[in-house]
C-alpha positions in Angstrom: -9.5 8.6 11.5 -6.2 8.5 13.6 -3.7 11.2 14.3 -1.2 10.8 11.6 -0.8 11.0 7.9 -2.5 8.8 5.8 -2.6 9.4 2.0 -5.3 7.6 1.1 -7.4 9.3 3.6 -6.6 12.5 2.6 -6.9 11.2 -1.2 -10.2 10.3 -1.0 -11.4 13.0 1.0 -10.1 15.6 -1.4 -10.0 13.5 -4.9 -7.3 15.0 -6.4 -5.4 11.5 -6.9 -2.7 12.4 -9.4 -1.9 15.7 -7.2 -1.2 13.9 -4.0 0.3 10.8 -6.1 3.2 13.4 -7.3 3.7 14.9 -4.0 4.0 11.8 -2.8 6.5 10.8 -5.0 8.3 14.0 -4.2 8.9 12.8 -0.7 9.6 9.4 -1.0 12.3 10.4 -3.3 13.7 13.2 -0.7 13.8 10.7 2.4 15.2 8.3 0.1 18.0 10.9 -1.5 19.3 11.8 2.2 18.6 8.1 3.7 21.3 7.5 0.7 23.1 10.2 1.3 23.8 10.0 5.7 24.9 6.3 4.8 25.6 3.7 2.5 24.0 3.8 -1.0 22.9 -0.3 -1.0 19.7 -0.1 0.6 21.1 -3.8 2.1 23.9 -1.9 4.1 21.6 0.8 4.6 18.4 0.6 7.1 16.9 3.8 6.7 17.8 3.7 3.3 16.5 0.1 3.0 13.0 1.1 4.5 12.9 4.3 2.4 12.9 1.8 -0.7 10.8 -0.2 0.5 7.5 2.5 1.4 8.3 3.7 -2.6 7.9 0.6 -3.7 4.5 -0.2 -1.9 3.1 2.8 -3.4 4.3 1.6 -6.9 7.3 4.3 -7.1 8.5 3.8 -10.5 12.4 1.6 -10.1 13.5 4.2 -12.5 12.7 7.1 -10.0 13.8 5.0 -6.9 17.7 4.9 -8.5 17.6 8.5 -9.7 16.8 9.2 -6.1 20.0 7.3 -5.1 21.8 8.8 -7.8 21.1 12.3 -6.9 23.0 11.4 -3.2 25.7 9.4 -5.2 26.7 12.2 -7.4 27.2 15.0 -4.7 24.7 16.9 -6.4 21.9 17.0 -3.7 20.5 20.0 -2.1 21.9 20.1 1.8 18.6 18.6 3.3 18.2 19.0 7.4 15.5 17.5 9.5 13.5 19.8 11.5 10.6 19.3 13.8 7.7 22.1 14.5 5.2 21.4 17.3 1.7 23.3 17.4 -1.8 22.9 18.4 -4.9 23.0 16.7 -8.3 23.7 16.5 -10.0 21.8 20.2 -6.6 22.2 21.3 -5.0 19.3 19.5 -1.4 18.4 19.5 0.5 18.0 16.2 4.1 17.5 15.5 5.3 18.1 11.8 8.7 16.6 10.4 10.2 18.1 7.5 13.7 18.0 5.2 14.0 21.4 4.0 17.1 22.9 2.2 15.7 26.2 3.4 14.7 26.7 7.2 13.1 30.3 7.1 10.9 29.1 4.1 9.7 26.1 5.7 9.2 27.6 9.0 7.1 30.6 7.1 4.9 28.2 5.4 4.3 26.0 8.6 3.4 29.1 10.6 1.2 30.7 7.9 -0.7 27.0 7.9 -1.4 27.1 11.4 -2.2 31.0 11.4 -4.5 30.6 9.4 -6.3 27.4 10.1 -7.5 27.9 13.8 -3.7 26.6 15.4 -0.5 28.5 16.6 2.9 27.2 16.5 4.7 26.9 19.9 8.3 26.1 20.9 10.3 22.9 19.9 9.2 20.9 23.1 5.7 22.0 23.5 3.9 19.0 22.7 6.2 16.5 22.1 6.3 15.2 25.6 2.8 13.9 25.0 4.3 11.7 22.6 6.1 8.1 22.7 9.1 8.1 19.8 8.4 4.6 18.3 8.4 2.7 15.1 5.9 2.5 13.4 5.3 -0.7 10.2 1.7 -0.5 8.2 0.4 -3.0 6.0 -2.5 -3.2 4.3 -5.5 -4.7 5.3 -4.9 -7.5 2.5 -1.4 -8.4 4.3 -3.8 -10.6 6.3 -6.5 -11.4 9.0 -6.0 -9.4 12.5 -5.3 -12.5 14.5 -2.7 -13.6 11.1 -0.8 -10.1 11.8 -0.9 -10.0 15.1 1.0 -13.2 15.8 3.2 -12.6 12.8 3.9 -9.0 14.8 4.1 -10.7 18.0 6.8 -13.3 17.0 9.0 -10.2 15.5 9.3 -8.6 18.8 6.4 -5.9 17.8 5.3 -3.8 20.8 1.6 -3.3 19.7 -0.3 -4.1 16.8 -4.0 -2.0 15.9 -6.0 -3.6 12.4 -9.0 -1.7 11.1 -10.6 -2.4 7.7 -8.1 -0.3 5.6 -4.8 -1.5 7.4 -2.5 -2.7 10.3 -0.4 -0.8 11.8 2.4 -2.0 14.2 4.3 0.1 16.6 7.7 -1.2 17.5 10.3 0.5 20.0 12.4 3.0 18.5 15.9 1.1 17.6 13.9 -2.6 17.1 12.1 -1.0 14.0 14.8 -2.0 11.4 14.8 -6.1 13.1 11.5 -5.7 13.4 10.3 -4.6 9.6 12.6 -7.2 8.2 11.6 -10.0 10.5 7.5 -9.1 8.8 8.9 -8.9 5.5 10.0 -12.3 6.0 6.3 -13.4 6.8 4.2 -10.5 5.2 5.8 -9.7 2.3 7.1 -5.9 2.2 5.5 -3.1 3.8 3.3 -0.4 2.6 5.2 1.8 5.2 8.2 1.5 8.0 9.6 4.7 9.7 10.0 6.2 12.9 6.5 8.1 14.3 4.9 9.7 17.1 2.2 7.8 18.8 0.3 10.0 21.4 0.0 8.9 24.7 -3.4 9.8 25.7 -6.4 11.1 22.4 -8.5 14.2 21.9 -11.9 13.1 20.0 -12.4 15.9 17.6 -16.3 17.5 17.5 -17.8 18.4 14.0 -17.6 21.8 14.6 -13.2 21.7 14.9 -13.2 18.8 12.5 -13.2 20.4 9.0 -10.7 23.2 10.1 -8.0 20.9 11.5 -8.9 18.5 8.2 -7.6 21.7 6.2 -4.5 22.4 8.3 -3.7 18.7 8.4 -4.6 19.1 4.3 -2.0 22.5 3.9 0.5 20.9 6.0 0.9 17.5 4.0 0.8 19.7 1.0 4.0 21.5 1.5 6.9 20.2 -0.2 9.2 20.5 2.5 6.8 18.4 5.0 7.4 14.5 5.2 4.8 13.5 8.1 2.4 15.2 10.3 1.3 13.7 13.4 -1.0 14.6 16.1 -3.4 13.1 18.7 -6.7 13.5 17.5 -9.5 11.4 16.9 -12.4 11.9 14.0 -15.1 9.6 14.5 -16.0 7.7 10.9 -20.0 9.9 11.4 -17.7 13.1 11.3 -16.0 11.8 8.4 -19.0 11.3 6.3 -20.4 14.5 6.9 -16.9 16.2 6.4 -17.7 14.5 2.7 
């Protein structure tokens, strides 16, 4: 299992399905309120707005709850969301970076520092660990989009930097301002994505023993919970043996 969030990882590892699918829901329809909101309300004039739409959808986002979303930025009515970025470590010393649209900083920051407190990490200073980190864009599709060799000339013809395929997906890192050309040149060929947005890919790894595993599982678990997080990133490794015995 790869540094970054994945919610069917962390559905199956936990089983609470219709918890995660809400929370879910919750966040798609915050990125997609301020996407909306910082721009144009047609997600066809609207790229961040446009790939917003487009993760809902591949996670079967009701179209009802995708337009109140829009709504909600239409009408004024919207909590004042801001991006914010924490940077941390965790247990073995791992890196993670945690992105979040809060309407209230000293909550989210509380709850982010109580997560790493008390989950074997410590929050450092904006800066700490991003440097180990390459901004890019990031385009997953499921493993069904296609055969590895299929994706990765279909990734290679829209001007995709890298592409890695395992058995659950495909994930294809783009530089930073090619992600929008690049997510609708696949769309053309792969039909839409399960997921398009801007990530942290981590320059160098940390394979993760048993004995850190389940600890940093939980604070990657606490973190993802929280309302106010959208993505959680960091560079660690868990072998698939680790992952079975975590259960």
């Amino acid at each position: 299992m790869a540094g970054h969030s994945k919610f069917k990882n962390i559905m199956h590892r936990k089983g609470a399905q219709d918890k995660k699918r809400s929370s879910m829901f919750s966040k798609l329809s915050r990125e997609i309120t301020v996407a909306a909101k910082m721009g144009m309300p047609d997600p066809d004039m609207n790229p961040r707005l446009r790939l917003a739409v487009n993760a809902a959808k591949a996670q079967s986002m009701p179209k009802d709850n995708i337009q109140r979303a829009i709504d909600k930025a239409i009408g004024g009515d919207t909590e004042n969301y801001e991006e914010i970025r924490y940077e941390g470590y965790g247990p073995g010393g791992v890196a993670i970076i945690v992105e979040a649209l809060t309407d209230n900083r000293n909550r989210t920051a509380t709850n982010v520092r109580t997560a790493f407190s008390k989950n074997g990490g410590n929050l450092g200073a904006s800066g700490a660990v991003s440097h180990g980190f390459d901004r890019m864009g990031l385009i997953t599709y499921p493993a069904s989009a296609g055969d590895a060799d299929l994706v990765f000339e279909a990734a290679l013809e829209a001007g995709a930097d890298d592409v890695s395929s395992n058995d659950d997906e495909h994930e294809i890192w783009t530089a930073m301002d090619a992600l929008h050309e690049v997510a609708r040149a696949l769309e053309a060929k792969l039909g839409p994505a399960e997921g398009a947005k801007l990530a942290w890919k981590p320059q160098t790894t940390v394979e993760v023993d048993e004995s850190n595993a389940a600890t940093l599982m939980k604070l990657v678990d606490t973190l993802e919970e929280d309302d106010d997080v959208q993505t959680v990133w960091g560079n660690y490794e868990v072998s698939d043996e680790v992952m079975e015995k975590l259960g």
